[in-house]
N, C-alpha and C positions, 0 to 999 in steps of 0.2 A: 726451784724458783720460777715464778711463773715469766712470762717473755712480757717483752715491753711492748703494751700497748700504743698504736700510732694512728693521727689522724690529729683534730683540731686540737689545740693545747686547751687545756682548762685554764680559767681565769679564774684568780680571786679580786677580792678586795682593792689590792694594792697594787693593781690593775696601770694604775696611771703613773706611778714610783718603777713596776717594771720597762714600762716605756720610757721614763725616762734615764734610767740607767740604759737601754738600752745604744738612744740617743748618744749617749756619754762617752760610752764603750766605741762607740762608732767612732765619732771625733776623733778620740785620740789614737783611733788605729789608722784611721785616714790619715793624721796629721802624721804618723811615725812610719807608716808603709808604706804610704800611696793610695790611689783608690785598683792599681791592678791586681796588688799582693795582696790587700785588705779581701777575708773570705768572711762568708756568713757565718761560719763554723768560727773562727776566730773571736768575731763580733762578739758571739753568743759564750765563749769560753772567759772574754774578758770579762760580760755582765754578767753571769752566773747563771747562763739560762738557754734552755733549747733552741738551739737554732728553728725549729721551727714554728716559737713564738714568732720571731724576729719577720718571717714570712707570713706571720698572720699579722701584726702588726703593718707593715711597709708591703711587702708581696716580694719585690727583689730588691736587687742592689742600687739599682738605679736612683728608684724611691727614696730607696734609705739615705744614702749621699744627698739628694734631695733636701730633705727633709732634715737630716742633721747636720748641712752644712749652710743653709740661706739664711741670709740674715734674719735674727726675727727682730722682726720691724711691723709695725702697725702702721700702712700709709697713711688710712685716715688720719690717725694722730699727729705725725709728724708732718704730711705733709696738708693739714687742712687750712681754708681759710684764704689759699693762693688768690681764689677771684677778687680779693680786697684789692690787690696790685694791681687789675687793671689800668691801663690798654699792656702794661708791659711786667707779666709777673715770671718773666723769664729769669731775671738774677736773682730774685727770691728762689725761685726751685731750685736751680741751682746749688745755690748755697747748701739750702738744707739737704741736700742730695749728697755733698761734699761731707756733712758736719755726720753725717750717716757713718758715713766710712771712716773718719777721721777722729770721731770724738771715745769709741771704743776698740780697742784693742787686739781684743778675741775676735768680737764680732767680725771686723776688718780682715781677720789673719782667714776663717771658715772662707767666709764670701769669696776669698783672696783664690782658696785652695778648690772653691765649688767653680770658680770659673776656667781655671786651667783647667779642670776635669773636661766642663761643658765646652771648650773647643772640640774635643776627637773625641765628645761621645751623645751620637745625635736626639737622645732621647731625653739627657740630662742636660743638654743644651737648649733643646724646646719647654721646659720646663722652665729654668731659666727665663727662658724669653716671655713665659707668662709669666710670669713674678716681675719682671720690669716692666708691661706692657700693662699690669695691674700697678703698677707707682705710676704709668702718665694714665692712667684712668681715673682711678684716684682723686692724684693731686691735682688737672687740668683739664678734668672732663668736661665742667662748668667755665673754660675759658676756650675753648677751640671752638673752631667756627665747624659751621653743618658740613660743608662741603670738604667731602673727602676725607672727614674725619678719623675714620681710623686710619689713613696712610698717614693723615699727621700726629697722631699719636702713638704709631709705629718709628716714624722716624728720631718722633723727639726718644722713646725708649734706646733707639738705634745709637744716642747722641748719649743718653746716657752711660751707657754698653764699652763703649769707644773710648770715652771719655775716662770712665776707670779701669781699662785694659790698660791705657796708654799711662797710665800715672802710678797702677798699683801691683799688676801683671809684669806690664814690657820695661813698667819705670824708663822710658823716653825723657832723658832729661830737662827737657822744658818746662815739659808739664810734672815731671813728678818731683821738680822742684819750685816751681810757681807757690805763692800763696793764694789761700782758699779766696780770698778777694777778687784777688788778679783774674781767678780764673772767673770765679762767676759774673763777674763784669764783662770777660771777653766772651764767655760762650752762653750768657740770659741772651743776648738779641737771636741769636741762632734761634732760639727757644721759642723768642716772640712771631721773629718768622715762621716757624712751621704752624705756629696756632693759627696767623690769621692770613699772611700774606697768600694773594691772587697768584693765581699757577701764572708764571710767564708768556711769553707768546714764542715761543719758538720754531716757528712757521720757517722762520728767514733760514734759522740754520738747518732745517731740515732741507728747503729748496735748495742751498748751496751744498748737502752733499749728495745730491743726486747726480 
């Protein structure tokens, strides 16, 4: 019997159906392992396929959790149109920001399980942070002012971030019993602030702690 040939996997056809079995196979071993016990070999044992497709696919694990655990969400789609709001289309983002996570289920539960990952693991946390740095791009790119704009569209991401740790992560009883009103009404002005509001003058407090 001649020995197994190794190097790029061959693709057929149904190229994009092993992907997404792939994908599938991931979820559900993330959601039943973990993402430390979850192994490539495992991945590839549940979808019926080489684990070294899975690395031509994704490359590592990182990736792959990535990719099979972020929301799929279309920003443009959902969140386009904000600059109608103007001067204050902070409790519109909001909202639909809320209705994101809120309105499906699964989708809610991955996002849920990508973000515990993305604390203690710093690659799939930057990654993360461009997926919500691309929702205030997005959604609010057409409403922040010139000056210093990507720190305000960092921080409003930052506000994002925070704001579903504390509700769907850490479940802080306030907030992760608030309704979706309530909230987006208390945290759009935060929202409005970072887009347009002038940096402060904090001259005073800086000579007083000298």
């Amino acid at each position: 019997m001649a020995g197994r040939t190794r190097g790029r996997p061959r693709l057929g056809a149904d190229e994009p159906n092993r992907r997404e079995v792939i994908l599938a196979a991931a979820r559900e071993l993330f959601a039943d392992r973990g993402f430390e016990r979850t192994t490539m070999r495992a991945i590839g044992s549940r979808a019926g396929v080489d684990p070294a497709l899975i690395h031509h696919y994704f490359g590592n694990k990182d990736a792959l959790v990535v990719e099979a655990l972020r929301p799929d969400v279309d920003p443009a789609e959902v969140f386009g149109g904000l600059s109608a709001f103007l001067p204050q289309p902070g409790t519109e983002f909001i909202t639909r920001v809320l209705h994101v996570w809120e309105d499906d289920g699964p989708r809610r539960d991955r996002a849920v399980a990508l973000l515990r990952i993305a604390v203690t693991h710093p690659e799939i946390g930057e990654a993360l942070s461009v997926f919500f740095l691309g929702i205030a791009h997005t959604a609010l790119g057409e409403c922040v002012s010139d000056d210093q704009r990507d720190l305000r569209l960092a921080l409003i991401a930052g506000q994002i971030v925070g704001l579903v740790l504390l509700r769907h992560v850490i479940r802080q009883p306030d907030i992760a019993g608030a309704g979706l009103d309530d909230l987006a009404v208390r945290v759009g002005p935060v929202i409005d602030h970072y887009l347009s509001a002038q940096d402060p003058d904090v001259s005073g407090l800086r000579d007083a702690a000298r």
